[in-house]
Backbone as CSV, one residue per row, in Angstrom:
resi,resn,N_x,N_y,N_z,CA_x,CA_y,CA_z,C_x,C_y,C_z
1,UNK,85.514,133.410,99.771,86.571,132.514,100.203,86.931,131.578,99.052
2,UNK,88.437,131.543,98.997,89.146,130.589,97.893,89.278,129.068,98.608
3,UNK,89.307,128.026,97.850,89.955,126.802,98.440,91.519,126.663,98.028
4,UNK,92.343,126.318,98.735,93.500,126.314,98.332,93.945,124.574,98.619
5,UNK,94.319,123.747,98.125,94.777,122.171,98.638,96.558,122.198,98.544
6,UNK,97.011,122.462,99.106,98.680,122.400,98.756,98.887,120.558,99.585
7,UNK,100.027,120.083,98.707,100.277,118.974,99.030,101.784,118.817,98.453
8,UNK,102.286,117.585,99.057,103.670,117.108,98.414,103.439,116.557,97.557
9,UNK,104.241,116.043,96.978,104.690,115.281,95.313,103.936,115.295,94.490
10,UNK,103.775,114.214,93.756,102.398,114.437,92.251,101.752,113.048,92.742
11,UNK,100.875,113.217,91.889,100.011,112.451,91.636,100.296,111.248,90.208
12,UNK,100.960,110.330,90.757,100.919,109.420,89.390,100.285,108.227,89.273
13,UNK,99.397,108.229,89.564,98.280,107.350,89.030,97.070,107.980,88.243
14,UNK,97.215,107.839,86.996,96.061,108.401,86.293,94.595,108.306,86.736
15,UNK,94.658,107.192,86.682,93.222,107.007,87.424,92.179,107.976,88.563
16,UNK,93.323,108.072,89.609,93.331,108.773,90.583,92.982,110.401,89.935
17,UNK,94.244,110.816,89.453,94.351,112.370,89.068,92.860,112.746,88.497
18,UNK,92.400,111.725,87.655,91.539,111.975,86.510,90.274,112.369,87.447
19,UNK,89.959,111.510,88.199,89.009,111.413,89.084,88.773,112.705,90.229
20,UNK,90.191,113.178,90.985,90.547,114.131,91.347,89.946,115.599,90.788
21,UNK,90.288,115.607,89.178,89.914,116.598,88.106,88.491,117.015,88.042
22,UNK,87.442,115.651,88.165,86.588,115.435,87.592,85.879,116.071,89.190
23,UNK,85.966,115.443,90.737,85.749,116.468,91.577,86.115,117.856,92.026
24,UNK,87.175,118.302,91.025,87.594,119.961,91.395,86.731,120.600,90.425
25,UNK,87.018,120.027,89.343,85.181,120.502,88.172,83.886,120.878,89.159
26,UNK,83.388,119.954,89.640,82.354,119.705,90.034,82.535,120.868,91.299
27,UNK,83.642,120.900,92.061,83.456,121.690,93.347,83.437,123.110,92.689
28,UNK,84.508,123.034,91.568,84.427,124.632,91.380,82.792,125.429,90.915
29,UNK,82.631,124.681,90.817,80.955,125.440,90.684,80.623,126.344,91.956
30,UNK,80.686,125.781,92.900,80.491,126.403,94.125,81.501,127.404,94.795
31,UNK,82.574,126.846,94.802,84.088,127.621,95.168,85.307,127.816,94.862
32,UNK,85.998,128.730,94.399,87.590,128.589,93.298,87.919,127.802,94.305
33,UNK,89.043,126.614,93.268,89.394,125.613,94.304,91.043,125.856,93.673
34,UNK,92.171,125.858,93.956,93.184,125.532,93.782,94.225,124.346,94.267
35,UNK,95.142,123.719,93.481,96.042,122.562,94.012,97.380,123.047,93.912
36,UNK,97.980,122.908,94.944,99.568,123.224,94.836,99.735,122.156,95.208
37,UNK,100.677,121.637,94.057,101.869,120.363,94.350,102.984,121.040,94.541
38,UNK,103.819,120.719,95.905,104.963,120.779,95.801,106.186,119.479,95.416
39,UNK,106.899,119.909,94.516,107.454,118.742,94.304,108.474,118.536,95.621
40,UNK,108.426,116.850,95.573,109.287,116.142,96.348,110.825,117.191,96.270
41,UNK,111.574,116.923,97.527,112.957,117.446,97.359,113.526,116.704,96.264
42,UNK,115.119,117.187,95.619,115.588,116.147,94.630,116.279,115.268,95.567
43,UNK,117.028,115.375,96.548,117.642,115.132,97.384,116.514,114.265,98.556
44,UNK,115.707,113.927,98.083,115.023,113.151,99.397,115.265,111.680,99.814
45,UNK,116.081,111.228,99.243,116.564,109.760,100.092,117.938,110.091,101.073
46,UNK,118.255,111.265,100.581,119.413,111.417,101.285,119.325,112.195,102.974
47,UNK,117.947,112.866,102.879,117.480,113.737,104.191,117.429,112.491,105.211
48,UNK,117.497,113.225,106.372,116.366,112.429,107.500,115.174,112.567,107.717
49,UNK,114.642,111.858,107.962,113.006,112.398,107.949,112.623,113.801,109.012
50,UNK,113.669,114.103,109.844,113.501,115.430,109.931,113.684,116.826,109.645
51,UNK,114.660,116.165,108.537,114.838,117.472,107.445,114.305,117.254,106.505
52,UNK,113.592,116.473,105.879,112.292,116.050,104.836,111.403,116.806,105.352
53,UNK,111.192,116.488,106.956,109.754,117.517,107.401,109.683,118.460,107.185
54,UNK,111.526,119.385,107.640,111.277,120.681,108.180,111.396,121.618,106.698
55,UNK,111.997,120.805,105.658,111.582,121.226,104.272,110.566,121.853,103.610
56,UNK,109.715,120.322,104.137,108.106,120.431,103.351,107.699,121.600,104.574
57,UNK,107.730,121.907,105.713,107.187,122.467,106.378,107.148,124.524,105.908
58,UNK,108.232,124.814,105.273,108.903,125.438,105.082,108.421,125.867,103.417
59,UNK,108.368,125.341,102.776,107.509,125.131,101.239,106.136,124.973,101.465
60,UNK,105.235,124.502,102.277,104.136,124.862,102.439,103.664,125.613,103.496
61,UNK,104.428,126.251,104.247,104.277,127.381,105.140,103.858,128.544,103.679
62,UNK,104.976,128.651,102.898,105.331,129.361,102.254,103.869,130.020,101.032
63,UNK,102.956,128.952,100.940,101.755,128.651,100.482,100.591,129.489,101.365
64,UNK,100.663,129.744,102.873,99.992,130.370,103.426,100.150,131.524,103.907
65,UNK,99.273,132.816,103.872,99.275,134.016,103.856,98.628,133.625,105.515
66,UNK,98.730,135.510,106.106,98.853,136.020,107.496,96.577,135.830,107.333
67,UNK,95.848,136.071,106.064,94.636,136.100,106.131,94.092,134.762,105.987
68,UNK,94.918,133.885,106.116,94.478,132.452,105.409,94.537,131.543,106.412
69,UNK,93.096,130.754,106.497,92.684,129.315,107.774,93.491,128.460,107.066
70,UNK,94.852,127.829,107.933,95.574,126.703,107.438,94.756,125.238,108.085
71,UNK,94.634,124.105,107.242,93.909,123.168,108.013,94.816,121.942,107.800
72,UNK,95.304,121.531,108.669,96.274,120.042,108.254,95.381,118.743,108.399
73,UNK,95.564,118.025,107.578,95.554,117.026,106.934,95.830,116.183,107.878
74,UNK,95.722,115.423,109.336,96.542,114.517,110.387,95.447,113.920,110.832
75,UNK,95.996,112.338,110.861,95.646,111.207,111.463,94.488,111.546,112.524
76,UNK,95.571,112.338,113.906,95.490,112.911,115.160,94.395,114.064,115.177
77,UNK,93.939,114.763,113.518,92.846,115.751,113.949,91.544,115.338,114.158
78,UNK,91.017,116.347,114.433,89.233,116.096,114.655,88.409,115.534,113.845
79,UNK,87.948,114.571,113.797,87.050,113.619,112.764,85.824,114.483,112.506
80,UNK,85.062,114.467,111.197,83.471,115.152,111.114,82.788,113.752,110.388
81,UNK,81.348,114.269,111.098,81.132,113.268,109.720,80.670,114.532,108.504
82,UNK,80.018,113.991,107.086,80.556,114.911,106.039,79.085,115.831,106.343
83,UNK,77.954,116.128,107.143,77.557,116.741,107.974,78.107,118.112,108.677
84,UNK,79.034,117.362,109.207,79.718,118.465,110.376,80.775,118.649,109.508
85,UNK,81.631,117.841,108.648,82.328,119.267,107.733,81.808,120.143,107.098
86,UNK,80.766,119.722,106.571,79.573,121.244,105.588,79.555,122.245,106.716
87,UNK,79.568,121.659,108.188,79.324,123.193,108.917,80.437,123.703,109.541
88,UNK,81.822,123.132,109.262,82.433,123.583,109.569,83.283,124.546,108.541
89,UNK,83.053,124.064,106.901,83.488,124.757,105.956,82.478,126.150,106.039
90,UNK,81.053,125.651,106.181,80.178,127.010,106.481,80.808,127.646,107.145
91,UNK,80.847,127.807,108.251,81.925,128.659,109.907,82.800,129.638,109.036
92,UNK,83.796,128.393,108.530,85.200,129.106,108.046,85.004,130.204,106.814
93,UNK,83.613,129.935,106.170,83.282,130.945,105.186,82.749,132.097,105.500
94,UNK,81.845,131.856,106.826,81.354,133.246,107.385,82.641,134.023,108.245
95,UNK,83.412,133.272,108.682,84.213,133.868,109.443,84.990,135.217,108.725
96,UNK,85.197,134.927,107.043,85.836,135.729,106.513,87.290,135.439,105.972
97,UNK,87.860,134.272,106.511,88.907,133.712,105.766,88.853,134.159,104.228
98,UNK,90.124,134.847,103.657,90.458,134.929,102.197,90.629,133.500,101.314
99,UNK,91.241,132.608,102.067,91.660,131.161,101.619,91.208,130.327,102.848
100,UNK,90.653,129.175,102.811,91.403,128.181,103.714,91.817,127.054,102.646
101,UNK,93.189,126.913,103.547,94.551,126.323,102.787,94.240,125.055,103.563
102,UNK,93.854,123.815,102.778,94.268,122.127,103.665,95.548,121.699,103.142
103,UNK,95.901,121.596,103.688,97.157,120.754,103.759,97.315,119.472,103.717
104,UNK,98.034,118.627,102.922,98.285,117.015,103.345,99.734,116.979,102.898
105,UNK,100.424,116.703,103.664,101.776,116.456,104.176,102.552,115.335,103.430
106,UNK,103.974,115.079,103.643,104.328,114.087,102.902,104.423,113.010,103.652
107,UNK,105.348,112.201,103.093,105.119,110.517,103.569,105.119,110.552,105.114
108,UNK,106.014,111.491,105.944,106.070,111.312,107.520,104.988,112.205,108.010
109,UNK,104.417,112.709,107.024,103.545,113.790,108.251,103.618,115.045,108.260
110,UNK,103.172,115.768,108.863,103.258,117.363,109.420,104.458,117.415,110.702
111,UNK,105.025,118.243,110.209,105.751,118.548,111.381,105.368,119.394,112.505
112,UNK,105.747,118.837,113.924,105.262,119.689,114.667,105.370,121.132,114.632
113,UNK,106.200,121.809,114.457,106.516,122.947,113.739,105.233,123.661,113.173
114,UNK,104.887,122.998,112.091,104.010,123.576,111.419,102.320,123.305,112.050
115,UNK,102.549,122.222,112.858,100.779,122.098,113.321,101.064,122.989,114.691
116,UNK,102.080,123.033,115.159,102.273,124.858,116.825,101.512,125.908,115.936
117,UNK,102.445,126.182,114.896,101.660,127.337,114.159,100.083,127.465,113.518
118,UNK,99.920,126.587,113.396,98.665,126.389,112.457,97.410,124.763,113.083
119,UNK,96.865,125.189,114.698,96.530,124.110,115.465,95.870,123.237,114.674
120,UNK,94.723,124.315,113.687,93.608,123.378,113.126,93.771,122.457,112.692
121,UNK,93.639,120.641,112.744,93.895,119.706,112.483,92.521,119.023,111.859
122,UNK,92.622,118.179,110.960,91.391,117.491,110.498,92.293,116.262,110.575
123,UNK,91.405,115.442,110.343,91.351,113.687,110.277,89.945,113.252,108.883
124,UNK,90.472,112.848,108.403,89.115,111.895,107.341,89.035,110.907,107.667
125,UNK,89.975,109.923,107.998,89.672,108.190,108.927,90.967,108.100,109.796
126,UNK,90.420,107.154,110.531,91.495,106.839,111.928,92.599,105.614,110.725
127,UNK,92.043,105.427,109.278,92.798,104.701,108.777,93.986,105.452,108.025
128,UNK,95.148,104.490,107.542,95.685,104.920,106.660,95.682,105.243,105.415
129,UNK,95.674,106.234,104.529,95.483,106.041,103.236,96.664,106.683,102.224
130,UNK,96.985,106.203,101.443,98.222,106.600,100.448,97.662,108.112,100.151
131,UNK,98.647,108.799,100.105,98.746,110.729,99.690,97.824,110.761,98.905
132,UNK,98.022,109.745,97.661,97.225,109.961,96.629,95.441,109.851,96.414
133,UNK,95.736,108.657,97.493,94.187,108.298,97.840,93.434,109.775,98.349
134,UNK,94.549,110.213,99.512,93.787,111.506,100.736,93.634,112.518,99.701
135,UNK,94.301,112.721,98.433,93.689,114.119,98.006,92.152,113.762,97.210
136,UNK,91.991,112.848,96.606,90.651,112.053,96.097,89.908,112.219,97.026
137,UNK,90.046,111.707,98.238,88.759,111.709,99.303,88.512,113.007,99.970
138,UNK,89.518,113.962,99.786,89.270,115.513,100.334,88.417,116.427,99.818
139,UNK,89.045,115.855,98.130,88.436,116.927,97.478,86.736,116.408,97.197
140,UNK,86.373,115.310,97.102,85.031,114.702,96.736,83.931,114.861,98.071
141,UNK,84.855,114.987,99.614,84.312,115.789,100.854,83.939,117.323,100.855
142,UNK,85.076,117.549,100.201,84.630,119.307,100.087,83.414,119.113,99.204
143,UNK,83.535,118.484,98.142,82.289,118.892,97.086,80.872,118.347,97.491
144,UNK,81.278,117.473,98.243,79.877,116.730,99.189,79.226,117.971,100.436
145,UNK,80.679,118.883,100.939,80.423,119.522,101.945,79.531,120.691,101.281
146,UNK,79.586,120.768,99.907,79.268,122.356,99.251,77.645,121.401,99.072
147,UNK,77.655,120.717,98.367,76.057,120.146,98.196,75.436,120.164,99.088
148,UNK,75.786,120.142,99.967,74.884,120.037,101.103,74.356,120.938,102.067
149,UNK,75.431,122.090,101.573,75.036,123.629,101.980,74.331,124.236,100.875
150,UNK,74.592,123.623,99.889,73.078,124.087,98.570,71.901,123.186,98.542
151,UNK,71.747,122.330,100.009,70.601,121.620,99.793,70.301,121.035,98.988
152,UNK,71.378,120.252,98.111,71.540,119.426,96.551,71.650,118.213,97.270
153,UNK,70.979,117.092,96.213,70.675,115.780,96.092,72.136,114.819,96.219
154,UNK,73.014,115.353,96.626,74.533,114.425,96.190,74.291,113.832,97.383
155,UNK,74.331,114.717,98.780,74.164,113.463,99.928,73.098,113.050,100.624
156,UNK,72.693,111.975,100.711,71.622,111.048,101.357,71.920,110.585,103.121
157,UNK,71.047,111.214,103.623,71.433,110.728,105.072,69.774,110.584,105.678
C-alpha cells in the first residue's frame, strides 16, 4: 500500500513545508508517501463557495482510482487517538487497498458530493486548524501511526 495526501493550494510558509518534508522523509521509510497539491482555481474569488467546492471536488476525485481507500480530512469525522489510527492504518493495509488517498479540502470543506461517494471521514481535533497546519499534523500522525506498528520508541503512552 501507497500513501497518497492530495490537498488544495500550496503551502507557503516555509517553516511549515520544511517541517512537512522532514516528516514525509521520516514516514517514507516505512511507506511511499505521495503529496498532490492541487492548485487553487485562478478564478477563485470570483466562484461561490459552491462552485469552489464542486471544483475541488472534481480535481480531487480525479486523484482517486476505483482500488483506492479515499479518507477525508472533516471536522465531522471519527476522532482516533494516535493508537487507534496505527490500527486503523494497519486494517486499511491488510485489507489490500493499492493507495489510501487522505484528503484535506479547501478553505470551505469537502463537499457533500464527494464525502456520499467516499463515507470514510477522519477528524484530528474538534478544533480548527489552518490547511497548512492539517497537512503538518497528518503527516507527523501517519509517521507516529507507522512507529508504532514497528514497535519504535517515537510514541510514549
Amino acid at each position: 500500500m501507497h500513501i497518497k495526501i492530495v490537498c488544495i493550494g500550496k503551502t507557503d510558509q516555509r517553516e511549515i513545508e520544511a517541517l512537512m518534508g522532514q516528516y514525509t522523509e521520516r514516514l517514507q521509510h516505512y511507506i511511499k508517501t505521495e503529496w498532490i497539491f492541487i492548485p487553487d482555481p485562478k478564478n477563485r474569488k470570483t466562484l461561490s463557495k459552491e462552485m469552489q467546492m464542486a471544483w475541488e471536488a472534481d480535481q480531487i476525485s480525479s486523484h482517486i482510482k476505483n482500488n483506492d481507500l479515499a479518507i477525508l480530512l472533516d471536522e465531522k469525522g471519527k476522532t482516533f487517538s494516535s493508537m487507534g489510527l496505527s490500527e486503523f492504518i494497519n486494517k486499511t493495509m491488510v485489507a489490500g487497498y493499492k493507495h489510501a488517498v487522505f484528503v484535506i479540502g479547501g478553505p470551505y470543506g469537502i463537499s457533500a458530493s464527494l464525502k456520499s461517494k467516499h463515507p470514510q471521514c477522519i477528524s484530528l481535533s474538534s478544533l480548527t486548524f489552518s490547511h497548512q497546519m492539517v497537512r503538518l499534523f497528518l503527516v507527523e500522525q501517519l509517521y507516529r501511526a507507522m512507529t508504532i506498528l514497528n514497535n519504535e520508541p517515537y510514541h510514549h503512552e
